[in-house]
LUMKETI-606416 format. One record per residue (C-alpha): residue in three letters; x, y, z. Coordinates in steps of 0.001 Angstrom, whole numbers, padded with zeros to 6 digits, always signed. Layout:
N
AlaXYZ ...
end
This chain:
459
Unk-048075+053447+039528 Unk-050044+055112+036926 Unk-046986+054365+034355 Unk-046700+050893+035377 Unk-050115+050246+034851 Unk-050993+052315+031519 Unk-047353+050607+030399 Unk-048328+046962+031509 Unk-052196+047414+030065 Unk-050761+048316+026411 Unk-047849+045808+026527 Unk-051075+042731+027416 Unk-052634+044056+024654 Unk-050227+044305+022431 Unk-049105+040600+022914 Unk-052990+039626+022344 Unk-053034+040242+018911 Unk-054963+039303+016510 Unk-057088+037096+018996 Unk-057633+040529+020397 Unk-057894+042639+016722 Unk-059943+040132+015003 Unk-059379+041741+011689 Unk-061205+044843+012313 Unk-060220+048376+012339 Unk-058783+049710+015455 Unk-058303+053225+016782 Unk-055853+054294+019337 Unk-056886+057236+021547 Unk-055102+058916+024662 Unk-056711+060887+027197 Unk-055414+062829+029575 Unk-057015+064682+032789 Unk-053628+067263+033280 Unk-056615+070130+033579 Unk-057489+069047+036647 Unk-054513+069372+038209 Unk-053466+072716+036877 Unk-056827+073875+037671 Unk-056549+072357+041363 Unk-052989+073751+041803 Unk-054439+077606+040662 Unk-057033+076984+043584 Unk-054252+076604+045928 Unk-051930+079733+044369 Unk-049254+077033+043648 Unk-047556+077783+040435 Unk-044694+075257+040312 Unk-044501+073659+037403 Unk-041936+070627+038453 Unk-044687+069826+040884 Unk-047142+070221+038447 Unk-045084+067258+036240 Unk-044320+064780+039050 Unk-047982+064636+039998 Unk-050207+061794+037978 Unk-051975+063547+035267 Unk-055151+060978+035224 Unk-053506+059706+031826 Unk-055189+056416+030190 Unk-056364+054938+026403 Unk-059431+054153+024517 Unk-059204+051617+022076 Unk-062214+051311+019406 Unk-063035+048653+017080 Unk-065169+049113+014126 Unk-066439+046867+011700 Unk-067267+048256+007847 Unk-070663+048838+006479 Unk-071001+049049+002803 Unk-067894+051223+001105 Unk-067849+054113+003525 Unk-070036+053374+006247 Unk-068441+051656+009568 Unk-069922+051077+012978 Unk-068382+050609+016499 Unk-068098+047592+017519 Unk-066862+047383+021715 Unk-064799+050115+023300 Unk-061836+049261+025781 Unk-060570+051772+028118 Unk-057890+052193+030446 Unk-057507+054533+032796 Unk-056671+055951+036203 Unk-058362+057649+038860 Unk-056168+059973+041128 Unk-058066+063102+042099 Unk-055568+065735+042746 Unk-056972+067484+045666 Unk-055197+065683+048261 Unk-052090+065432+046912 Unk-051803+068728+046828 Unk-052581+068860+051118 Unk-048918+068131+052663 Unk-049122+065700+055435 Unk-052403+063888+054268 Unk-052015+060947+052128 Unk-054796+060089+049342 Unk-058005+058210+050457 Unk-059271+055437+048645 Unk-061497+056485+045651 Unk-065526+056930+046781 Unk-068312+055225+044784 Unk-069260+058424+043922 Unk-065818+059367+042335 Unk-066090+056085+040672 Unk-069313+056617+039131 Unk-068795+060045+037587 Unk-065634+059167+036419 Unk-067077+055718+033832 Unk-070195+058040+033347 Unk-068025+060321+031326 Unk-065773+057689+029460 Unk-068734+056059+027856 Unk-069959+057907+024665 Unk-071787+055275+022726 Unk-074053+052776+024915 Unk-074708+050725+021906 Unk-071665+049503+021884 Unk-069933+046982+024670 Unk-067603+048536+026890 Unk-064721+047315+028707 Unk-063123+049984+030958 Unk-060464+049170+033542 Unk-059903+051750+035958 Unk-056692+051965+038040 Unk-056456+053861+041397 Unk-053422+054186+043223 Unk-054919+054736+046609 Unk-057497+051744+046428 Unk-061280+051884+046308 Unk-063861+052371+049558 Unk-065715+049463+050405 Unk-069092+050535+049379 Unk-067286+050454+045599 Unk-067261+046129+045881 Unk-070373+046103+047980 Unk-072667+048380+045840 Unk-071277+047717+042437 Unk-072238+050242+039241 Unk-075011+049232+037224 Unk-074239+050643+033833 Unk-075907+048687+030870 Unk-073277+047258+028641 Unk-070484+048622+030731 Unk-067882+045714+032318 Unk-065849+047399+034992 Unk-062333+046077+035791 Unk-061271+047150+039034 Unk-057155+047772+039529 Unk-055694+048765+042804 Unk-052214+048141+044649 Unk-052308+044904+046856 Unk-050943+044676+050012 Unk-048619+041946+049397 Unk-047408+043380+045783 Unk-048377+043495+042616 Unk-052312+044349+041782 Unk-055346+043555+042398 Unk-058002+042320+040132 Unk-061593+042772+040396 Unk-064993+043089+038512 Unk-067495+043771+041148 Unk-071493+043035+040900 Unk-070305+040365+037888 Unk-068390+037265+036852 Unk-066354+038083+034022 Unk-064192+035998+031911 Unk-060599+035600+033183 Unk-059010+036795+030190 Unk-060254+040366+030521 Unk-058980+040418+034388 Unk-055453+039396+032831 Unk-055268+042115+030439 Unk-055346+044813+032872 Unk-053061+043366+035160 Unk-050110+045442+034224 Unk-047747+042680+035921 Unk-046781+040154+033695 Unk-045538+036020+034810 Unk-041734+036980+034922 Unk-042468+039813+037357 Unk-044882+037777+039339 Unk-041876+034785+039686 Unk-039343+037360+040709 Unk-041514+038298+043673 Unk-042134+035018+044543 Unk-037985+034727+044246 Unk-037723+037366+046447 Unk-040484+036037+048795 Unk-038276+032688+049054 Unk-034971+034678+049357 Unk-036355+036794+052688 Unk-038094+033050+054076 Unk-034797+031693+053444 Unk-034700+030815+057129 Unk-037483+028177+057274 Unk-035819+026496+054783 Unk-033381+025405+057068 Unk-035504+024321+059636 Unk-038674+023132+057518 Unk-040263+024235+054134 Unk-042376+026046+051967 Unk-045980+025830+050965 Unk-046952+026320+047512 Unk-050633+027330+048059 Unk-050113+029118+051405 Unk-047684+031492+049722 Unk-050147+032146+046717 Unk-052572+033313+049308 Unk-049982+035338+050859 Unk-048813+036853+047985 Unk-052176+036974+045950 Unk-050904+034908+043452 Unk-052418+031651+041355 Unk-050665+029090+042627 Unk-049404+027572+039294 Unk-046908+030834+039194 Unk-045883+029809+042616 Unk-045084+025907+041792 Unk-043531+027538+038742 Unk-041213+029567+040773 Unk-040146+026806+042981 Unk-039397+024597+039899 Unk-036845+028060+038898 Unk-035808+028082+042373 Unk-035033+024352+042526 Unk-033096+024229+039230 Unk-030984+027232+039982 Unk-029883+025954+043595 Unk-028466+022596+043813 Unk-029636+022583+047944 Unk-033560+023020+047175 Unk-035640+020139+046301 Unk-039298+020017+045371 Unk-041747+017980+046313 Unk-045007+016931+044708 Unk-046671+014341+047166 Unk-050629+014662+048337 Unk-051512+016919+045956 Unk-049214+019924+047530 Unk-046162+021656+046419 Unk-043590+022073+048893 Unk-039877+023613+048615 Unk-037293+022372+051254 Unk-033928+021991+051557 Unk-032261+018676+051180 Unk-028752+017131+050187 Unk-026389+018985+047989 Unk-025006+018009+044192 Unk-021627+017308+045648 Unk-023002+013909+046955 Unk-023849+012940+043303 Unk-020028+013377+042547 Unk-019147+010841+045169 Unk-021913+008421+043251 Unk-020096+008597+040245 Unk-016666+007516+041472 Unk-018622+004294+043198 Unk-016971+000905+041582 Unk-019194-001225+040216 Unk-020164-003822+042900 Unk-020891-000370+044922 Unk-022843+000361+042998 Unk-025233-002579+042470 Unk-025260-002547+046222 Unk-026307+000787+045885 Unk-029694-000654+043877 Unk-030343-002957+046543 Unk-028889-001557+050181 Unk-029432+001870+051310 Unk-027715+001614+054734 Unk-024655+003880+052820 Unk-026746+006367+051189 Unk-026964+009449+053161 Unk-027846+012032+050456 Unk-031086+009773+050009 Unk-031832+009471+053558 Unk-031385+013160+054052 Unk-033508+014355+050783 Unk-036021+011938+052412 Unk-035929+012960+055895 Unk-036149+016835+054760 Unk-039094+016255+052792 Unk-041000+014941+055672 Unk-039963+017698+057734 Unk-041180+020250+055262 Unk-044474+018931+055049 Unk-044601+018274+059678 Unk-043617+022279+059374 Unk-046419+023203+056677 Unk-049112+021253+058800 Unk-047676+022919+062240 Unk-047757+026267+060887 Unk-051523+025700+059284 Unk-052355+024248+062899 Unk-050789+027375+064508 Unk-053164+029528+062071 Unk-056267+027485+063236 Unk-055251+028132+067226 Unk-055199+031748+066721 Unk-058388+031816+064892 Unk-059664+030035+067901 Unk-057542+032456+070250 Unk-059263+035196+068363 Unk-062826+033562+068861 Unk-062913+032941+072260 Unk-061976+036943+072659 Unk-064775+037664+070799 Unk-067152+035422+072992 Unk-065105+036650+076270 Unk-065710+040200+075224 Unk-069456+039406+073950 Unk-070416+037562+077346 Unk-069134+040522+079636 Unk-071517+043062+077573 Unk-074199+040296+077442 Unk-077420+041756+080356 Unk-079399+037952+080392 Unk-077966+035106+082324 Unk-079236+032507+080456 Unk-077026+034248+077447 Unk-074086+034399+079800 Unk-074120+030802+080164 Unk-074573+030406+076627 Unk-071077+032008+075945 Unk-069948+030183+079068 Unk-070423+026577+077792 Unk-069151+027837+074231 Unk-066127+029449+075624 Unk-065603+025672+077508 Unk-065438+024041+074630 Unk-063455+026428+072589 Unk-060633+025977+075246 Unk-060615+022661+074952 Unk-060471+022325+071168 Unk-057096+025204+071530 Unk-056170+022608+074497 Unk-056194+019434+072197 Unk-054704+022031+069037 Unk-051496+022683+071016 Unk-051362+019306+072099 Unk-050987+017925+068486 Unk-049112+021137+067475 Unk-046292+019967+070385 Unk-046107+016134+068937 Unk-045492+017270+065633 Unk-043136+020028+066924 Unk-041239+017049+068710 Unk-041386+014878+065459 Unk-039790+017737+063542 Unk-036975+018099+066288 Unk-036298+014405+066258 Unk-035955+014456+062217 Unk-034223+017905+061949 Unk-031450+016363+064905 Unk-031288+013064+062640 Unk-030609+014898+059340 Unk-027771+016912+061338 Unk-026148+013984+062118 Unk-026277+012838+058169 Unk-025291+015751+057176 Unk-021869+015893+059791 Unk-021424+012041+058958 Unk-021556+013219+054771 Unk-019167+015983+055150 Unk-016634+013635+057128 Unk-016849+011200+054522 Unk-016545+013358+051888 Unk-013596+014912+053331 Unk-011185+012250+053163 Unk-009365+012499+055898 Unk-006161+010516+056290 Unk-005607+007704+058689 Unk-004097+007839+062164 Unk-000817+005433+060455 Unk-000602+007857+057667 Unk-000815+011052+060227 Unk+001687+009730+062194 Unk+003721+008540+059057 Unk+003304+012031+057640 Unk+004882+013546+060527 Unk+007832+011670+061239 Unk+009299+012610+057330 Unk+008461+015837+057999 Unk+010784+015557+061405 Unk+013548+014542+059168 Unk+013349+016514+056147 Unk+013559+019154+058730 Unk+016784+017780+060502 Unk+018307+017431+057218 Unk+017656+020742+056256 Unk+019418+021817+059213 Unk+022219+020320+058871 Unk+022248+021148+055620 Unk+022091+024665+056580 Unk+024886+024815+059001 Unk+027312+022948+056290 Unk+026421+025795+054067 Unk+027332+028654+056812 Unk+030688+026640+057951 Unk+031710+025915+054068 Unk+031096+030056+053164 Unk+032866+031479+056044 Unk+036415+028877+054842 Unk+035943+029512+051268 Unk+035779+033347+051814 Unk+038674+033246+054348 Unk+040786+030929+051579 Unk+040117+032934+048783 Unk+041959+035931+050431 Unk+046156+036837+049720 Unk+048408+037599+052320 Unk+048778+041227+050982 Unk+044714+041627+051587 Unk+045277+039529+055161 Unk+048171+041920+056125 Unk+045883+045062+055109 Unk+043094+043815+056900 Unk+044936+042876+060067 Unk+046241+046876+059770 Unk+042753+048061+059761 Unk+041326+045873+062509 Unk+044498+046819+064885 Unk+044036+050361+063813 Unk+041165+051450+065840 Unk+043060+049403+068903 Unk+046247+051249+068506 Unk+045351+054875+068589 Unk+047723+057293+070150 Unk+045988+059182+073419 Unk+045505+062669+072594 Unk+047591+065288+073857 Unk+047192+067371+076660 Unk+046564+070852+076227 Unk+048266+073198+078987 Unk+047171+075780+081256 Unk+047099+079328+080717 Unk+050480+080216+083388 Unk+051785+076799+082038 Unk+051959+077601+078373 Unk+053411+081350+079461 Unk+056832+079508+081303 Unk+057720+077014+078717 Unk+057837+079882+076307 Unk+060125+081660+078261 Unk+062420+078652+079233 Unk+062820+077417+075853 Unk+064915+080021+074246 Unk+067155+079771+077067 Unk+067870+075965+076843 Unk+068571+076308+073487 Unk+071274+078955+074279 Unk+072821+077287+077368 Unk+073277+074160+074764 Unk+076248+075088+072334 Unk+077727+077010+075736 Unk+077940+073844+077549 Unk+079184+071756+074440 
end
């Protein structure tokens, strides 16, 4: 934060100028309060010197103008200071975070920036942890000292004050260290995580500046970005209030440009046939039903919350006469929240009506745009298909019928011969023979010889 804001300060003035400069001489001047920490750190026996560097140093800039006085004579002319204010005491306690700076603090602290009274100052002051109450309630009172107040804000970004005065609203912008694209990019990403009641409703242009802290020009400026960059959002401009909704996309402009020309013209005259009208139309009313229901919701619970306070204030009350005091108030408080969520139901039912009728433009605009064929054409379709896919079949078999003769053509009688020898020769194996027995083999050995002896004998 310190960074940011020392970084954001110089870059504001840089882009000033010479509306800023106004031709006279200018002195650049850094100051840095790194003592203080190395001095609070030797308090505590911590000597760690990558702790010493991520901690903020108090860093910050004077810038004095002078104007010239004779030849070599010059005298100051206003004195503009930024700086930050981050003691280092508690950051150096684990498990305690920073407190918000005192008035005291705060006082000390400008007391020894300013060197020459005589001379205007204009000191901004940054503090990362915020400022205590008493700081905007019991402003400092130093003569010709303007104090800029800068401090995180609890939506992003900063936030700007000058307590005890009204200042001029150039000097608030120059120490806010976030510039108009930065501010637009959160509003970007504001739209991007609310991206949900676009779809049933819409955004308000000055009830998201308050959220965000923001002037609500940047706001209307970041729903014209938003607009252009997605064909779905629309912006609307009616009754003095900017509202971002979602409406009919670009694709129903194509369909306008491939109108003929008597569609056209009946276009101009005849809106029965124009959804993407009717839609953008209808979702613009919605948006604004959904702004007023949600800034009626906000009113109930400020009556909710007021009515506690009287419910809560009436059981502690001692005097009867006070008791029915709060009584008759707290009566007619319930009847205002009565009549509140009585309206805030008709307009909920007028914004389920409209969001039911765009949904039903929106189904009948993507049929349309679809093109879907006819039930003739469908049916049309499907019997060619039925043939192309008997053909094919037939075709198919022809093909199997007219391979299996042309291979079985093609062949000689010398390959048909050799092939009938191998398919028959697997079928005509010999059975194996059978080996004999032990005794078995023993005999025949001993009978042969003799057969073949008894042969010639008997010839």
């Amino acid at each position: 934060m310190e960074s940011a804001y020392l970084v954001g300060v110089q870059q504001n003035i840089r882009e000033a100028g010479s509306r800023y400069d106004r031709g006279r001489l200018t002195t650049f001047q850094e100051i840095d309060s790194g003592e203080r920490v190395r001095a609070a750190m030797i308090d505590r026996r911590l000597h760690d010197r990558a702790l010493a560097a991520e901690l903020p140093q108090g860093k910050g800039f004077v810038i004095r103008q002078w104007a010239r006085r004779l030849f070599f004579w010059r005298k100051l002319q206003g004195v503009t200071v930024a700086t930050t204010l981050v003691p280092p005491e508690p950051l150096l306690t684990p498990d305690t975070p920073p407190g918000p700076v005192t008035l005291v603090q705060l006082a000390s602290h400008v007391r020894s920036l300013t060197t020459d009274l005589r001379a205007p100052h204009v000191i901004g002051v940054c503090s990362p942890s915020g400022f205590e109450e008493s700081v905007h309630r019991a402003p400092l009172d130093i003569p010709n000292v303007t104090l800029v107040l800068v401090e995180p804000a609890s939506a992003g970004g900063w936030k700007i004050s000058s307590p005890g005065r009204k200042i001029d609203e150039r000097l608030l912008k120059l120490f806010n260290p976030e510039n108009v694209a930065q501010k637009i990019d959160r509003v970007r990403r504001e739209i991007e995580e609310r991206s949900t009641d676009l779809l049933t409703g819409g955004l308000s242009a000055s009830s998201m500046a308050a959220r965000l802290e923001l002037p609500v020009k940047v706001v209307q400026q970041a729903f014209e970005t938003a607009a252009r960059s997605d064909p779905d959002l629309r912006v609307s401009r009616r009754s003095g209030e900017y509202l971002l909704f979602r409406g009919a996309g670009m694709y129903s402009g194509e369909e306008v440009g491939s109108m003929s020309m008597f569609e056209w013209v009946r276009s101009l005259f005849f809106s029965e046939g124009d959804e993407a009208k009717k839609i953008n139309l209808l979702s613009e009313r919605r948006a604004a039903l959904s702004d007023r229901l949600n800034r009626m919701y906000d009113d109930i619970g400020k009556l909710e919350k007021k009515e506690t306070q009287l419910v809560d204030e009436g059981k502690t009350a001692t005097s009867n006469v006070v008791k029915r005091r709060i009584a008759a108030q707290i009566s007619h408080m319930r009847k205002d929240i009565s009549r509140c969520n009585t309206s805030a139901a008709l307009l909920s039912k007028q914004i389920n009506i409209i969001s039911t009728h765009i949904h039903n433009l929106q189904l009948a605009q993507t049929g349309s745009i679809a093109h879907l064929p006819s039930s003739e054409e469908l049916t049309e379709a499907a019997v060619n298909a039925e043939e192309m896919l008997e053909q094919l079949t037939a075709s198919d078999d022809l093909v199997s019928s007219l391979e299996v003769n042309m291979a079985q053509s093609a062949m000689s009688d010398d390959e048909a011969a050799i092939l009938k020898e191998l398919q028959g020769g697997d079928e005509e194996k010999a059975p194996p023979e059978k080996t004999p027995a032990v005794g078995e083999s023993q005999t025949a050995k001993t009978q042969a010889p003799s057969r073949e002896r008894s042969g010639p004998q008997a010839e």
